[in-house]
C-alpha positions as CSV (number, residue, x, y, z in Angstrom):
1,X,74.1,96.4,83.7
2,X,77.4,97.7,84.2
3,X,80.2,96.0,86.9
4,X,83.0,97.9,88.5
5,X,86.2,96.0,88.9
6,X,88.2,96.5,91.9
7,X,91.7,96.6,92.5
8,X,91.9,93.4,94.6
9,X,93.5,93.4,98.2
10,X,95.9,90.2,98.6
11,X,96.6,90.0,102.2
12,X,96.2,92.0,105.2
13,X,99.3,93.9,105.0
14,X,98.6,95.4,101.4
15,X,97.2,98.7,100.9
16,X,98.0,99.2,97.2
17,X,99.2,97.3,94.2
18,X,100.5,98.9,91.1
19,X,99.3,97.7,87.5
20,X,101.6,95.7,85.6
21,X,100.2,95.7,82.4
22,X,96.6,95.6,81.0
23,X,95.7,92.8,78.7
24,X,92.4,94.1,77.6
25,X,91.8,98.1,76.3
26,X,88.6,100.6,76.6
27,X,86.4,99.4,73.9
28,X,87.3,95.7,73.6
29,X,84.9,93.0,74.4
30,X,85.2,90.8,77.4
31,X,84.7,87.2,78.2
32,X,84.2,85.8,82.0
33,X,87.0,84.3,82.8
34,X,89.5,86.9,80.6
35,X,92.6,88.4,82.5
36,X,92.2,92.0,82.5
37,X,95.2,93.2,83.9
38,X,98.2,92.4,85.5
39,X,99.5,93.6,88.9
40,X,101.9,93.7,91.9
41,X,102.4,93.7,95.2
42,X,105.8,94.2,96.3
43,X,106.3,90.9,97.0
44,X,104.2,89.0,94.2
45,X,101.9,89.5,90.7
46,X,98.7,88.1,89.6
47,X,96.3,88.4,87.6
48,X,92.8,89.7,87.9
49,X,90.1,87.8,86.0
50,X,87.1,89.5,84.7
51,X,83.4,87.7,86.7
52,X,80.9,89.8,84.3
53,X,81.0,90.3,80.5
54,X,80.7,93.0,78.1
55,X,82.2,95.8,76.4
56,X,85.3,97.1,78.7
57,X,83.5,100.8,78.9
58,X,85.9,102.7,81.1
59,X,89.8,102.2,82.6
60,X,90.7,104.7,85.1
61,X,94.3,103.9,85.7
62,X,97.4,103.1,83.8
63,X,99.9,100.9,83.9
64,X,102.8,102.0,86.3
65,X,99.9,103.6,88.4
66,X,99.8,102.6,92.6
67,X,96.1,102.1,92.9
68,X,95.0,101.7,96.5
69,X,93.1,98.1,96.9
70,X,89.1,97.8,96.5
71,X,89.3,101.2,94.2
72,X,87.5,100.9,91.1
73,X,89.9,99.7,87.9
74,X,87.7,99.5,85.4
75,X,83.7,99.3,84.1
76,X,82.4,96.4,82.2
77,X,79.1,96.5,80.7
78,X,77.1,97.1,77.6
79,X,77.8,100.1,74.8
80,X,76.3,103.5,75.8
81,X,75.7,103.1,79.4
82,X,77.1,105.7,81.5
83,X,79.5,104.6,84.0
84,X,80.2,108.2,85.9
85,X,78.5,106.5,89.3
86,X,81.9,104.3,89.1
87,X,84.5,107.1,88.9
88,X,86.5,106.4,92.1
89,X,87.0,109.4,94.2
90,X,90.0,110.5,95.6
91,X,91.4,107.9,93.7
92,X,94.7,109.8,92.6
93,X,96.7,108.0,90.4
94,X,100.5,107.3,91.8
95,X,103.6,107.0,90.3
96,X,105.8,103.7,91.9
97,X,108.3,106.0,92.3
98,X,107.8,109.9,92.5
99,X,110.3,112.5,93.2
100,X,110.3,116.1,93.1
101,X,112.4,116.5,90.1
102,X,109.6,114.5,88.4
103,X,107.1,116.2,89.9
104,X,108.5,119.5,88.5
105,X,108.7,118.0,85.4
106,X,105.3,117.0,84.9
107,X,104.7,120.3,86.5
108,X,106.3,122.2,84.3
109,X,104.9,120.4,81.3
110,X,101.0,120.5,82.5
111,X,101.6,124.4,82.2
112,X,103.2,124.0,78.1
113,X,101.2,123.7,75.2
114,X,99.7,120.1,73.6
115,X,102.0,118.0,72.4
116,X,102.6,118.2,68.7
117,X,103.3,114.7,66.4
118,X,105.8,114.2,63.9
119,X,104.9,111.0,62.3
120,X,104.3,108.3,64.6
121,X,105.9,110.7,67.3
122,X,104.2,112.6,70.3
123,X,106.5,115.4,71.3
124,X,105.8,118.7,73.5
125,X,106.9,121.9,71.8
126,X,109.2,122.7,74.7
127,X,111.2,119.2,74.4
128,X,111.5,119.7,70.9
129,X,112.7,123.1,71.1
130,X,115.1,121.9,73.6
131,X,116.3,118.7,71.0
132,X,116.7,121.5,67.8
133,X,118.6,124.1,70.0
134,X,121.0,120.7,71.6
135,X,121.0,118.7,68.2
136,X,119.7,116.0,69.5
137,X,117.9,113.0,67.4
138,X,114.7,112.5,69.1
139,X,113.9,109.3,67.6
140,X,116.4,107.9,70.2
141,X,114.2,109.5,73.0
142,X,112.6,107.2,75.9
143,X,109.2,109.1,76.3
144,X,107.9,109.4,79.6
145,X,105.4,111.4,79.2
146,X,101.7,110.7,79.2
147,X,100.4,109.0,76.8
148,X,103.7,108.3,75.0
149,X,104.9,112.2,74.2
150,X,108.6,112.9,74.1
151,X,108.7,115.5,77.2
152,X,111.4,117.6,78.1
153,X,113.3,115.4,81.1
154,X,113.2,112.7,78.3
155,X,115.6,115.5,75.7
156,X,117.4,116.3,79.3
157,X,118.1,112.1,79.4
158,X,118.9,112.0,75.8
159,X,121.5,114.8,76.1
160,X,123.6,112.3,78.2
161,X,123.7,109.1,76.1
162,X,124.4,111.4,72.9
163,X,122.8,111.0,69.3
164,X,123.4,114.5,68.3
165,X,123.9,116.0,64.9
166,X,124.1,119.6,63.8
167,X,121.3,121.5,62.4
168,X,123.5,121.6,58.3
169,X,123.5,117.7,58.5
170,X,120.1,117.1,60.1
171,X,118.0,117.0,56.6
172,X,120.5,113.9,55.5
173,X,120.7,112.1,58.8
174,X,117.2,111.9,58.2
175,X,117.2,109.7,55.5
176,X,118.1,107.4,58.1
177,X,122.0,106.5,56.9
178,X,124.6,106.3,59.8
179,X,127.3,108.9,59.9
180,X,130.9,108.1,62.0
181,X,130.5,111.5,64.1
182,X,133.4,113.6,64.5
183,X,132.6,117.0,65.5
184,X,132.5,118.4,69.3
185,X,130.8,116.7,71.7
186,X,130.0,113.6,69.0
187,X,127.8,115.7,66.7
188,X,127.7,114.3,63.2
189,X,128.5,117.4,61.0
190,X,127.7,118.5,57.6
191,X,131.6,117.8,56.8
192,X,130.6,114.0,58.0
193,X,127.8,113.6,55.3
194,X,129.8,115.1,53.0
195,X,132.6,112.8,53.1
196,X,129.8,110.0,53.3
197,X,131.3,108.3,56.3
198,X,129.1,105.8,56.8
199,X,129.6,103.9,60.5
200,X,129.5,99.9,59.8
201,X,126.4,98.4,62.0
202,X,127.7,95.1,63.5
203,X,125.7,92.5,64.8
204,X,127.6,93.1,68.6
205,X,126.8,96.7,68.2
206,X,123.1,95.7,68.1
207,X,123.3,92.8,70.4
208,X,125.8,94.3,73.0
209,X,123.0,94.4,75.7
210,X,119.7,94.6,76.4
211,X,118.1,97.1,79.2
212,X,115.0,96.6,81.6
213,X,113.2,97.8,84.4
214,X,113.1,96.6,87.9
215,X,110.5,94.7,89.0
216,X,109.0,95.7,92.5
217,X,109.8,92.4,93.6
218,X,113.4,93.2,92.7
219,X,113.9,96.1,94.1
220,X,112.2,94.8,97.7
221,X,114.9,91.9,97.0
222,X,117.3,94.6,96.6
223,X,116.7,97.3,99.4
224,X,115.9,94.6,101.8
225,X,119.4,92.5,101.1
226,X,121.3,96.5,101.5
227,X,119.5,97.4,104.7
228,X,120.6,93.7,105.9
229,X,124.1,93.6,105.5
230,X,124.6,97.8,106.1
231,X,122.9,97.5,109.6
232,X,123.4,94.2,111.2
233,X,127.2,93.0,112.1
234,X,126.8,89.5,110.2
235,X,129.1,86.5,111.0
236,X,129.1,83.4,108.9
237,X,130.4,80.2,110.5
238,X,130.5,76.8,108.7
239,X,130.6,73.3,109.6
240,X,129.5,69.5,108.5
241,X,127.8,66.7,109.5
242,X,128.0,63.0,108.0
243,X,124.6,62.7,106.0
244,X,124.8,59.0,106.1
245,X,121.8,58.6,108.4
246,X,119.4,61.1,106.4
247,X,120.4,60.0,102.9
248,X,119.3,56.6,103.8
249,X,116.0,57.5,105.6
250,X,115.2,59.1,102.8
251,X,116.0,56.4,100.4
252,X,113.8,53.8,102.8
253,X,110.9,56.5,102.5
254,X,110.9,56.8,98.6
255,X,111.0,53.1,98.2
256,X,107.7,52.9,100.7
257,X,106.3,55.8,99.9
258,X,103.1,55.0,98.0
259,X,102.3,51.7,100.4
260,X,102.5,54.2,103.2
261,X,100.9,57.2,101.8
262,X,103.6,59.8,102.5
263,X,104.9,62.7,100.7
264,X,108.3,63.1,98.4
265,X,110.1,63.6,101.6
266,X,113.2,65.6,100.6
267,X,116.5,66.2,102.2
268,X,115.8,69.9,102.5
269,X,112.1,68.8,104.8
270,X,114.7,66.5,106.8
271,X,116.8,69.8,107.5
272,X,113.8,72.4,107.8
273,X,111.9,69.6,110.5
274,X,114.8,69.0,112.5
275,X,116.1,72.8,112.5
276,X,112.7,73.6,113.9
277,X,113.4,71.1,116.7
278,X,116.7,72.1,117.7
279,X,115.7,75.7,117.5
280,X,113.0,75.7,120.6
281,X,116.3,75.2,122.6
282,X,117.9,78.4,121.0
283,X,115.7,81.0,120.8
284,X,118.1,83.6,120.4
285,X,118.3,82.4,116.7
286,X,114.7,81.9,116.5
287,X,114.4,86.0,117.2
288,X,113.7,89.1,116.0
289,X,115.3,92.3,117.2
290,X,114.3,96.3,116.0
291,X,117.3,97.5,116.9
292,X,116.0,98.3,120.4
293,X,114.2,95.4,121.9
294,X,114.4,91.5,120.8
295,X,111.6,89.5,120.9
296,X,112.3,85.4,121.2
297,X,109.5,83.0,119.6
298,X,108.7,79.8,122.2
299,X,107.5,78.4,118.1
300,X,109.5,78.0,114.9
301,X,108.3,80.0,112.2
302,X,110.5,78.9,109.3
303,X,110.7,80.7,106.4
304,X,112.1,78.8,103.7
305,X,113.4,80.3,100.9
306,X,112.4,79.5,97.1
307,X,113.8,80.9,93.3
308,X,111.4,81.9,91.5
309,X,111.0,83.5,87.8
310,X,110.3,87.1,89.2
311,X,113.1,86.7,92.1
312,X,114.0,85.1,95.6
313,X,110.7,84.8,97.8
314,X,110.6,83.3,101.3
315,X,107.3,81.6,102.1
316,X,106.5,80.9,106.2
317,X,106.2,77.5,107.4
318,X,104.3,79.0,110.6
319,X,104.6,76.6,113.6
320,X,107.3,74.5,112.1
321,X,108.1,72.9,115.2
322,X,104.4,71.4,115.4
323,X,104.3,69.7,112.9
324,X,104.9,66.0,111.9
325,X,107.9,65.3,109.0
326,X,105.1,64.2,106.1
327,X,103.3,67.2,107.2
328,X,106.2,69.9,106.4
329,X,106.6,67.9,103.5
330,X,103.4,68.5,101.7
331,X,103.2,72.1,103.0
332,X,106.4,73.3,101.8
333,X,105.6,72.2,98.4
334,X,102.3,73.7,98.2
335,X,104.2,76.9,99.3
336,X,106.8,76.7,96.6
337,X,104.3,75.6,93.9
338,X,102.4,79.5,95.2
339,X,105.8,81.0,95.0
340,X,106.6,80.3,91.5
341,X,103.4,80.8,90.1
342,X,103.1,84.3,91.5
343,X,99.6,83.9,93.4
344,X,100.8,83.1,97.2
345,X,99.5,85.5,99.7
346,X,101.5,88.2,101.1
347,X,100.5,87.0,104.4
348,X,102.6,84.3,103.9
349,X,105.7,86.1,102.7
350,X,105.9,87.4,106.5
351,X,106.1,86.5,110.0
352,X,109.0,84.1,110.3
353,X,111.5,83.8,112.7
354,X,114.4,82.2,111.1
355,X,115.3,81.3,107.2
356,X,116.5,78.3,105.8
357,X,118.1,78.5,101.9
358,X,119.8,75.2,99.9
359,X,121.9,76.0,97.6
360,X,122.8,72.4,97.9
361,X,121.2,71.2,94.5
362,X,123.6,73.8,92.8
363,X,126.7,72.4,94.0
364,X,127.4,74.4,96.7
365,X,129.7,73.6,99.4
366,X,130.0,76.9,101.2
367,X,128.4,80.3,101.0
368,X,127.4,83.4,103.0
369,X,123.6,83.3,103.6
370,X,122.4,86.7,104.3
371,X,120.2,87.2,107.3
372,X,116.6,88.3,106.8
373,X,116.0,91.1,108.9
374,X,114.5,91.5,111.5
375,X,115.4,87.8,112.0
376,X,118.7,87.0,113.8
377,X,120.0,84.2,111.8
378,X,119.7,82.2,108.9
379,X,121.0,78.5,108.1
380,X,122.4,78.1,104.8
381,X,122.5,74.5,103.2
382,X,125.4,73.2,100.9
383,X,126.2,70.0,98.8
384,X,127.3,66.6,99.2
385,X,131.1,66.0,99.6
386,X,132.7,62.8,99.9
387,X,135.2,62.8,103.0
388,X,137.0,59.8,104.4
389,X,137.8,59.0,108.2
390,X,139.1,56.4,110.3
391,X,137.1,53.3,111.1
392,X,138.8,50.5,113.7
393,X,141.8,51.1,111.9
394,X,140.2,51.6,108.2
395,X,139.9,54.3,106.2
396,X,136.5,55.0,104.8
397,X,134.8,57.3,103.0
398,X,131.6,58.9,103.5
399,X,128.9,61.7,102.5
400,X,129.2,65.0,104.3
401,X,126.6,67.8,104.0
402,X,127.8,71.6,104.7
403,X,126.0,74.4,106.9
404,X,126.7,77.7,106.9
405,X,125.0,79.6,109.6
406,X,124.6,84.2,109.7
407,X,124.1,85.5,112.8
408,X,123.5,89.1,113.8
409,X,126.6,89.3,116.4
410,X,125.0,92.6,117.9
411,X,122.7,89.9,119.3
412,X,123.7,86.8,119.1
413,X,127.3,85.6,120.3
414,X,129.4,82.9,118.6
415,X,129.4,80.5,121.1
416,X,125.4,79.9,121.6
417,X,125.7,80.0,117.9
418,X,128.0,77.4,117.6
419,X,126.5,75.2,120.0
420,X,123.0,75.5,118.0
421,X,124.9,74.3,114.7
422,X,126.9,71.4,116.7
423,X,123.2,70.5,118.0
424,X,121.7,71.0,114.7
425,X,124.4,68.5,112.9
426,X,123.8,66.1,116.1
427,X,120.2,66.0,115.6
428,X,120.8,65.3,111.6
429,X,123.6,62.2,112.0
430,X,121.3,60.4,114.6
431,X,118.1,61.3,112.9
432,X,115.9,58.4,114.3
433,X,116.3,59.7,117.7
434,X,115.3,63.0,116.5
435,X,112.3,61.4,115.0
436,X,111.1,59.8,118.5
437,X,111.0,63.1,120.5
């Protein structure tokens, strides 16, 4: 019997996801437990694993495509059955990014005739016309078109980057020699065959660079960071606290850690549990503000952020300031571990009203942290430093840990921002105390 396979919804706040790549083809044969394609949200990826098996009898959207969640991706099932019941309707297949000079484009090449292929080449007669009458090598084109063809934006693209050779040279450039072009506009001439000047091909010539596309999660990364620091007034201000207390709680924890059953408490939990305390008593940080109205949490949802292979994400800790030390502990790492694999929930990529990032492990002893809008600040944490001061009359040397705190100043002023970092650094150098409230 025949199974649909449905684009999956990951979270309440997605409406589509667009396929990454297919791992399986009409026709092949699939096992439970097979991936069958690969798609994104804008803020993660993962992988969609077939429940049924069979022949993979229908696909009804490529890769590139925005497919709106529970649509129907694909038919699994045994050869010959008929699987028009599971055509989705309405189901219009999206490009990520569509504008109308594409849409003219593809317009304009619905109307022209098929495609016509020159070896392994798909090209429509109306870019090739346009590539003979510009002397343009077409073997150099990125196709864009469906299925692979060479369309005629794609000759439009290739005009810019070059690759042109007159129409007297063309049957030797062919033969697939290199020519050093010297006629108009870098067309390799007839003259330029004839004197056989061959270009040398060196290894950085080949190597110089390589090209790729955007992921989503990139380009959320990337329009997110812009509309931050284009719309908000940011100050940075940085200061230091003596880290003497917090590196030796910690140390006491990891030797007792096993006998007492807690986590791998970090220096980064230390930071993120007693931030959230602190914050309750400055809620202008622990904000968010539209532009019009600002809207001040009596909880701490912390989002912390985390690198990952496919780009910065910042998981929520949601009511941070609830929550015991061991018990941020293990939840941040489950969060991270989500992160990095690519499976966490949207759901949890949302919500938070202030950001912590440590760039601490890196070396760092200073940096501008930029805010996450609509949030109001973020906390930035730096490096160890050894410092010395003045002890009864000794000089001594201890560990120092930096902060660098954004605000938005359209919001929040220096001096309530100020004292939340000299409270913050208070809370961290007598950290016992902070542990009995």
């Amino acid at each position: 019997m025949a199974t649909a396979v449905i684009m999956p919804r990951q979270g309440n706040t997605v409406e589509s996801c667009v396929v990454s790549k297919w791992h399986k083809k009409k026709g092949d044969r699939v096992n439970i437990g097979d991936i069958l394609f690969t798609y994104e949200t804008d803020k993660a990826t993962f992988d969609e694993e077939a429940k049924a098996e069979g022949m993979l009898l229908e696909t009804y959207f490529e890769e590139g495509d925005d497919v709106p969640c529970l649509l129907n991706m694909c038919v699994i099932g045994s050869q010959g059955e008929d699987t028009s019941e599971f055509s989705p309707k309405g189901g219009e297949k999206k490009p990520v990014k569509e504008t109308q000079e594409v849409k003219e484009a593809v317009i304009s090449e619905e109307k022209a005739p098929v495609a016509v292929q020159t070896g392994d080449m798909k090209i429509s007669p109306r870019a090739k016309a346009a590539a003979l009458k510009a002397g343009l090598d077409v073997s150099f084109a990125q196709a864009t078109g469906p299925n692979g063809r060479i369309i005629e934006r794609d000759i439009s693209e290739l005009r810019k980057t070059g690759h042109a050779v007159t129409s007297a040279a063309q049957p030797e450039y062919e033969k697939g020699a290199q020519y050093e072009a010297t006629g108009i506009g870098g067309r390799i001439t007839a003259e330029d065959v004839i004197k056989g000047k061959v270009m040398p091909v060196s290894k950085a010539a080949t190597t110089e660079y390589t090209e790729e596309k955007l992921s989503n999660i990139r380009k959320l990364i990337a329009k997110t960071m812009h509309c931050s620091v284009s719309d908000m007034a940011q100050l940075t201000m940085n200061s230091t606290f003596d880290a003497t207390n917090i590196l030796k709680y910690r140390a006491q924890v990891k030797a007792n850690m096993e006998k007492l059953g807690l986590a791998n408490i970090t220096i980064n939990d230390i930071i993120v549990y007693a931030a959230a305390k602190v914050l309750v008593d400055h809620k202008d940080l622990n904000a968010n503000f539209n532009g019009e109205t600002m809207k001040r949490f009596n909880t701490v949802h912390m989002g912390v952020a985390v690198d990952t292979a496919r780009g910065l994400m910042v998981p929520t800790l949601f009511y941070c300031d609830m929550k015991s030390l061991n018990d941020i502990s293990l939840e941040l790492k489950e969060l991270a571990e989500k992160a990095k694999a690519g499976n966490i929930s949207p759901d949890l990529l949302s919500g938070g009203t202030f950001t912590i990032t440590n760039l601490g492990n890196l070396g760092i002893e200073s940096f501008t942290p930029i805010i996450n809008p609509p949030q109001t600040a973020i906390l930035g944490v730096c490096g160890l430093t050894t410092r010395v001061r003045e002890v009864n009359g000794e000089i001594k040397a201890y560990q120092a840990m930096g902060l660098s705190l954004t605000i938005d100043h359209r919001v929040v002023d220096g001096a309530p921002a100020a004292k939340f970092l000299k409270d913050l650094c208070t809370s961290l150098e007598s950290f016992d105390l902070t542990l009995a409230k």
